[in-house]
C-alpha positions as CSV (number, residue, x, y, z in Angstrom):
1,X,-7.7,14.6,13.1
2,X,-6.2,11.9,10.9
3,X,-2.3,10.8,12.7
4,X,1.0,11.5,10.8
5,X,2.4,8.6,9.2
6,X,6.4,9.5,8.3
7,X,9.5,7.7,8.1
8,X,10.1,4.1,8.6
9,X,6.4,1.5,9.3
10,X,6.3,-2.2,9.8
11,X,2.9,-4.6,9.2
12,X,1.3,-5.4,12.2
13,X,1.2,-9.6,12.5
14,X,-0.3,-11.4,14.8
15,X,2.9,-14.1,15.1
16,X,4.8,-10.5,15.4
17,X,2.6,-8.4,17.5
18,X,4.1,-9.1,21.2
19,X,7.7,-8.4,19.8
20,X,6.6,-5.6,17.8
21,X,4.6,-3.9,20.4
22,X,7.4,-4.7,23.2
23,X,10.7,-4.3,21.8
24,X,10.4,-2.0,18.3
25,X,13.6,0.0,17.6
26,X,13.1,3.8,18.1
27,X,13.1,4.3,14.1
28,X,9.6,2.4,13.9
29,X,6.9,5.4,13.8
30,X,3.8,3.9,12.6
31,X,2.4,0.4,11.9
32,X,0.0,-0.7,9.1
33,X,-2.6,-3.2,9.3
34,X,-5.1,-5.6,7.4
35,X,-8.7,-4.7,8.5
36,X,-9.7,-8.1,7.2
37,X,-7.6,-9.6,10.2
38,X,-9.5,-7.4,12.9
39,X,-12.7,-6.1,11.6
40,X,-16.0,-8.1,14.3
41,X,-13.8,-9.9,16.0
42,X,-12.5,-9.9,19.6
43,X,-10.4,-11.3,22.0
44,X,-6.5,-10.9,21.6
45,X,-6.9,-9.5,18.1
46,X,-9.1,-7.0,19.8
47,X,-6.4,-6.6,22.4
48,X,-3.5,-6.5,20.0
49,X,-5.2,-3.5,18.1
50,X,-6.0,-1.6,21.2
51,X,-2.5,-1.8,22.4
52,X,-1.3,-0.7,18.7
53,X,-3.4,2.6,18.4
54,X,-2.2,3.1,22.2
55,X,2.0,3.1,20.7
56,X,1.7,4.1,17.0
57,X,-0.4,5.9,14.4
58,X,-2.0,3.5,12.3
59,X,-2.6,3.2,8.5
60,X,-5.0,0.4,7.0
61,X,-4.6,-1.6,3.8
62,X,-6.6,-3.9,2.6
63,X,-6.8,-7.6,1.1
64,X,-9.5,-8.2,-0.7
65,X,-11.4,-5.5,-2.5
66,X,-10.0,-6.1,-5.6
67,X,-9.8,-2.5,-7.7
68,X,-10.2,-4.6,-10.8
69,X,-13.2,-6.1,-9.4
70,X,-16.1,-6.5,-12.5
71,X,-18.8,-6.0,-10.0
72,X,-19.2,-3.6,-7.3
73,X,-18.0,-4.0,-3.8
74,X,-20.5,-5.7,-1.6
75,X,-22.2,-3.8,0.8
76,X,-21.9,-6.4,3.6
77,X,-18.0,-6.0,3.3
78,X,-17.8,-2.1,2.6
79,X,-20.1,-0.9,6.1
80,X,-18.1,-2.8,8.1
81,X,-14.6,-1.6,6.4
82,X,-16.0,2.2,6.8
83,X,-17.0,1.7,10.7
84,X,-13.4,0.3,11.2
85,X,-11.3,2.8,9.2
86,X,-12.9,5.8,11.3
87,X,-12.4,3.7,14.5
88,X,-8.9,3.6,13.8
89,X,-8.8,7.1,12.4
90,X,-6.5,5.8,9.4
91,X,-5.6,8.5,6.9
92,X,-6.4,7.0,3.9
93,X,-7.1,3.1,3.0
94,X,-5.4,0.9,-0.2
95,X,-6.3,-1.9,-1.8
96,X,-4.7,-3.8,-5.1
97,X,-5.3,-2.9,-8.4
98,X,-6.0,-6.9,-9.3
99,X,-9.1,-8.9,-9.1
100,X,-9.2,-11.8,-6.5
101,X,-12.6,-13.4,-7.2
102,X,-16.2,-13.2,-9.4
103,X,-19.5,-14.7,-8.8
104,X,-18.5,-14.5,-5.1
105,X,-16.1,-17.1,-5.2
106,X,-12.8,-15.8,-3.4
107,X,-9.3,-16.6,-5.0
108,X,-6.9,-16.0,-2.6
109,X,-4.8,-14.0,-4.8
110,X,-4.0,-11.0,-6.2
111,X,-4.3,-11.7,-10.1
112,X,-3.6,-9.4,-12.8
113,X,-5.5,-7.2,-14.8
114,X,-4.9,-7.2,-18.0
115,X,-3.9,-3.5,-19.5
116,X,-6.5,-2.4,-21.7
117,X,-8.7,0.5,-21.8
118,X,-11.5,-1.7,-20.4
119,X,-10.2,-2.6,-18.0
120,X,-8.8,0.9,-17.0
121,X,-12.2,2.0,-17.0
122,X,-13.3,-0.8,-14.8
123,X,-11.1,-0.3,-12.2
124,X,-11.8,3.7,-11.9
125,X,-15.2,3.0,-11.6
126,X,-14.5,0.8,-8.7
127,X,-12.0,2.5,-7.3
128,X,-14.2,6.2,-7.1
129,X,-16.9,3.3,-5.7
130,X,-14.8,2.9,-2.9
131,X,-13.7,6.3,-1.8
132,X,-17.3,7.6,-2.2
133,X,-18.4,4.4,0.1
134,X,-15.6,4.7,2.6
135,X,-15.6,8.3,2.5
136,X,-11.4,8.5,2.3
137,X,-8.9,8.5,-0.1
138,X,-8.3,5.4,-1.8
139,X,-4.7,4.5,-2.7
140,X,-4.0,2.4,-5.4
141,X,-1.0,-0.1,-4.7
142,X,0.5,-1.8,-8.0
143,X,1.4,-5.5,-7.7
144,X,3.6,-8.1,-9.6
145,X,2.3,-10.4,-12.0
146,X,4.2,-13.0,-13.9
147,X,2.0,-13.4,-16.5
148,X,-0.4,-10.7,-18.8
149,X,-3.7,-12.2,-19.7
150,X,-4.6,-11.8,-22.9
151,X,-2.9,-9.2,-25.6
152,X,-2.1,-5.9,-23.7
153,X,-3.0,-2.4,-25.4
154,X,-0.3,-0.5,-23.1
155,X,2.3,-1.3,-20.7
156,X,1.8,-1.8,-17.1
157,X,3.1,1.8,-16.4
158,X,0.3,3.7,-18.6
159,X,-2.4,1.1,-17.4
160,X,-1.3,2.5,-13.9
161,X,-1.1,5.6,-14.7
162,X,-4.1,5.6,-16.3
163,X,-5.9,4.5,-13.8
164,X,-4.8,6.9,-11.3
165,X,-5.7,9.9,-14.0
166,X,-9.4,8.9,-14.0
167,X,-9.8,8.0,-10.6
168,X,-7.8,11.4,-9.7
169,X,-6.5,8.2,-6.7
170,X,-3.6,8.3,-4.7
171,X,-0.8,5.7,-5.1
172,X,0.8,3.0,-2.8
173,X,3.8,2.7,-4.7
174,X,5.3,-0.6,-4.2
175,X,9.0,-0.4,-5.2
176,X,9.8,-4.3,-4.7
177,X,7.0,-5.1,-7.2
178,X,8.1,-2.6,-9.3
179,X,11.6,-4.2,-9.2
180,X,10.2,-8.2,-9.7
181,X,7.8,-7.2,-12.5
182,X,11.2,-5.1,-14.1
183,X,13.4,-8.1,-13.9
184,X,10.5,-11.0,-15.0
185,X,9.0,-8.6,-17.8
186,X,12.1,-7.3,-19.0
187,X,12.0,-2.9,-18.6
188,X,13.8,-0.7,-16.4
189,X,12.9,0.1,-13.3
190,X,14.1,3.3,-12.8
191,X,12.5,4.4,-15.9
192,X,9.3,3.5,-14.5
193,X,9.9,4.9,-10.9
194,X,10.4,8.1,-13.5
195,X,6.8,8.1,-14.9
196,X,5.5,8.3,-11.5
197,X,3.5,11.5,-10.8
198,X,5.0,11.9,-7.2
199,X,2.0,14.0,-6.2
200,X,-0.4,10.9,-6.5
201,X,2.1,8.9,-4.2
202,X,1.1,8.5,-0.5
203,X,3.1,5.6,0.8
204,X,5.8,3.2,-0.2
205,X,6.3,-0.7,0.3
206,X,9.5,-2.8,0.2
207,X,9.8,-6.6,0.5
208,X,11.6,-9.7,-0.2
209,X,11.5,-11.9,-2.5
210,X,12.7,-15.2,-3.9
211,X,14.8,-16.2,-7.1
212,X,13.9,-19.8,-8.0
213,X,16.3,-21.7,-9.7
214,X,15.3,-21.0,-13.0
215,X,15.6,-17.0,-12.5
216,X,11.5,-16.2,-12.1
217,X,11.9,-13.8,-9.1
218,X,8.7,-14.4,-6.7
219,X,7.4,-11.6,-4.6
220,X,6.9,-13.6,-1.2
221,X,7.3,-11.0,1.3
222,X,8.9,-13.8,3.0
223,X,12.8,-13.1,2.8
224,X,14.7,-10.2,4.0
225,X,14.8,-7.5,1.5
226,X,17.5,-7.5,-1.0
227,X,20.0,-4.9,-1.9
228,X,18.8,-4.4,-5.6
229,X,15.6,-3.0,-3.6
230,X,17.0,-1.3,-1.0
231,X,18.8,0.6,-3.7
232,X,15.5,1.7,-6.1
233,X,14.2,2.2,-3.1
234,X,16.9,5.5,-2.3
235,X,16.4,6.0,-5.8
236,X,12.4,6.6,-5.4
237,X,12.9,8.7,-2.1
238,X,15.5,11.2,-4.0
239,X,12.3,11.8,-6.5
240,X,9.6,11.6,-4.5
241,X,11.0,13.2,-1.4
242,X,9.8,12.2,2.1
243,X,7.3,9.4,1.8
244,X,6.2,6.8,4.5
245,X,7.9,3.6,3.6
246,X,6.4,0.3,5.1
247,X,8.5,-3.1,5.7
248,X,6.5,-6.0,5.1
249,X,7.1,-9.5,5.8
250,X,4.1,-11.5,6.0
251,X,5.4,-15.2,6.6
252,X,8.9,-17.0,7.3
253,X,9.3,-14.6,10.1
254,X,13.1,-14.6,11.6
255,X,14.0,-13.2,14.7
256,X,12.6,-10.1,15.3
257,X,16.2,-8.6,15.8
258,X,16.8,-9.0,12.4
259,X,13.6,-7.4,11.2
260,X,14.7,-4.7,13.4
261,X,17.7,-4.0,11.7
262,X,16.0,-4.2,8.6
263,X,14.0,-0.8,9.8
264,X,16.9,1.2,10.8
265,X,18.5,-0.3,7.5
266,X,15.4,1.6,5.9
267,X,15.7,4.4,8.5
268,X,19.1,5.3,7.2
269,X,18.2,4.6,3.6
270,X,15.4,7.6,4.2
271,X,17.2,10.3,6.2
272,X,19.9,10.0,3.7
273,X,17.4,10.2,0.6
274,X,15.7,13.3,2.2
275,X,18.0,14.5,5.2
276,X,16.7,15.5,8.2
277,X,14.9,18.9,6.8
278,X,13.2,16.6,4.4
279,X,11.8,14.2,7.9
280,X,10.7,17.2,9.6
281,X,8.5,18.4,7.0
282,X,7.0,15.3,6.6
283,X,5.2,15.9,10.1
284,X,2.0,17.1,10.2
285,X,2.0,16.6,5.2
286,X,0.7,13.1,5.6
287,X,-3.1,14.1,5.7
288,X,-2.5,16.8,3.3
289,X,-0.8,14.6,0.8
290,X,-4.0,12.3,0.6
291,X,-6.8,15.1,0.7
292,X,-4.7,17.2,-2.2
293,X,-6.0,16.2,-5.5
294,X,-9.2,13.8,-4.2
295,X,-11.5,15.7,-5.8
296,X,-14.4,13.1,-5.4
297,X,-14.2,12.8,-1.9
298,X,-14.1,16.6,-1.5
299,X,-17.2,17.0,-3.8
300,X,-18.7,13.9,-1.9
301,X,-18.1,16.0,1.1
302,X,-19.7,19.3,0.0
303,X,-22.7,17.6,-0.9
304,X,-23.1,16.2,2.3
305,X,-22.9,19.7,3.7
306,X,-25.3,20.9,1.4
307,X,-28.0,18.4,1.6
């Protein structure tokens, strides 16, 4: 039975594991990890996860897939992916809708895709690659770019959407990248949160980011999260209704008191988007929410049966 994932999560690091598995507030329910960081290896990181599925349910999100990928996902990364998600029983497992490498050359990055019907059509195709591989839903998390290559045929809201249509995927929705792409591309970002087909939406992601000098705003999940966010994010919840909404902060960690206070921060932010009804029916929806609408995996699945 997949675990419920509701309210309030926080990444699982490794320079944050002790203090997260030792002192996290009562508001953190669930933690979210990178299988990429644990998948055939041992020793503490080993330890760490064992002691993590012990406390918390767990959901996985990954780093390098690609959904934008031009090729097809390598087999030698995908079987090991598949044994690890059922190991940790996760619910469902997202990736980026970017491209990080080609020719097997790894980037490091999540770059952009540009929005064109190609490339839309690229992406499903990897995208229902992966589910039918992995054998779970696949959400789709949007990221921030800060520049489009090439001429776009659409904006980045249809490309999303459009991707998420012909995939019939499920959606990380990202509200910090949605804010940084609205203020360094110039749209609003409640407009898009609007266009958002809130039965497609699994979980949520907030962050910080930076303001350089010269106004670019950089999405560095490496500041606290700002108040701009924290606001579109109360704005998403009253739309969306109860979603699981993960803090991330991936480097310059402060004291783990402060990211502490950032979750019941969040905590408050939710119950008063969805009130305490809203929190209790979350429990026991997460699974539901990912299975409803994945009609690939569900055919993948009766074929199985019937073979």
């Amino acid at each position: 039975m997949s675990p419920v994932i509701e309210g309030i999560g926080l990444g699982l690091r490794y320079k944050l594991a002790k203090e997260t598995l030792e002192h996290a507030p009562p508001e953190l329910r669930w933690l979210e990890l990178h299988p990429e960081n644990y998948m055939q290896r041992g020793g503490r990181f080993l330890s760490v996860l064992e002691q993590a599925r012990e406390r918390f349910p767990l959901v996985t999100h990954g780093l390098t897939m690609g959904l934008g990928a031009a090729s097809p996902h390598e087999r030698q990364y995908m079987e090991p992916l598949r044994t690890f998600l059922r190991d940790v029983k996760t619910p469902w497992h997202s990736d980026h809708l970017c491209f990080s490498g080609s020719a097997g050359v790894m980037l490091h990055d999540l770059l952009p895709l540009p929005f064109t019907r190609e490339a839309v059509d690229t992406a499903v195709a990897r995208v229902k690659e992966a589910r039918d591989q992995l054998e779970l839903p696949i959400a789709v998390e949007n990221i921030s770019y800060y520049a489009h290559p090439g001429a776009p045929e659409m904006d980045e809201a249809t490309f999303l959407l459009n991707v998420l249509e012909g995939a019939d995927a499920k959606l990380l929705l990202d509200v910090n990248n949605v804010f940084v792409n609205s203020q360094n591309h110039d749209f609003d970002p409640r407009a898009y949160i609007d266009r958002i087909p809130v039965e497609r939406v699994v979980q949520i992601h907030v962050a910080g980011h930076l303001i350089r000098p010269d106004g670019l705003i950089i999405d560095t999940h490496g500041e606290a999260v700002r108040d701009e966010v924290f606001d579109l994010l109360d704005y998403t919840l009253r739309r969306t209704g109860p979603m699981p909404v993960l803090l991330e902060r991936d480097q310059n960690f402060p004291d783990f008191a402060l990211l502490a206070e950032e979750v019941k921060r969040l905590d408050a932010i939710y119950r008063a988007a969805v009130g305490d009804s809203g929190l209790r029916a979350a429990v026991g929806d997460s699974a539901s929410r990912a299975a409803v609408g994945d009609s690939g995996l569900r055919a993948a699945a009766n074929g199985k049966a019937n073979a």
